[in-house]
C-alpha positions as CSV (number, residue, x, y, z in Angstrom):
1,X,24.6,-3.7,7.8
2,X,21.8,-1.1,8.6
3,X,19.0,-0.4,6.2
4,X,18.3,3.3,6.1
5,X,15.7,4.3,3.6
6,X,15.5,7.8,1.8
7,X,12.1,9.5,1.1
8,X,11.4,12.0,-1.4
9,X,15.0,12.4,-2.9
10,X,14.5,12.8,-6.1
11,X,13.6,16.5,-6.3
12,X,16.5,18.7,-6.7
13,X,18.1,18.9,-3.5
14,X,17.5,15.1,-2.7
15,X,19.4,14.2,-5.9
16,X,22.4,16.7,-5.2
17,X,22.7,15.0,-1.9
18,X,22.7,11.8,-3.0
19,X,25.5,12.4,-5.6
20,X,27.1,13.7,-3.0
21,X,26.8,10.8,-0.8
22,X,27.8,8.8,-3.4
23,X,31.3,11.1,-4.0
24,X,32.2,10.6,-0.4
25,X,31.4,6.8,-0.4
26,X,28.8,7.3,2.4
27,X,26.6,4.4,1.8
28,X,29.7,1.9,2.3
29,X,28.0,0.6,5.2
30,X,24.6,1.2,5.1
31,X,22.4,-0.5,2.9
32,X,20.4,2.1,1.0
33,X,16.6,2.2,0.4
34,X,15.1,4.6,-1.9
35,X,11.0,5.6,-1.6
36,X,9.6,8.4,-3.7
37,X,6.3,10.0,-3.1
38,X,5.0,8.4,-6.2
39,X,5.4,5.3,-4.5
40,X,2.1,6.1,-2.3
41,X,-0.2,2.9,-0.9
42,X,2.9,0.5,-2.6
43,X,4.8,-2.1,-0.3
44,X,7.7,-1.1,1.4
């Protein structure tokens, strides 16, 4: 499984997409990472 990670997806758009994503089932076979940009100088 392939880890794909998301960045800065919580502002509007980013969470539409996401719901979205979930809807459709698209992170079946990824494995999802979420980063926000209040997550600056923190450990991957």
């Amino acid at each position: 499984m392939q880890n794909v990670g998301f960045i800065g997806w919580r502002g509007m758009v980013g969470s539409v997409l996401m719901d979205r994503m979930v809807q459709e089932n698209d992170f079946a076979n990824i494995n999802p990472i979420f980063f926000t940009t209040s997550q600056v100088g923190q450990k991957a």
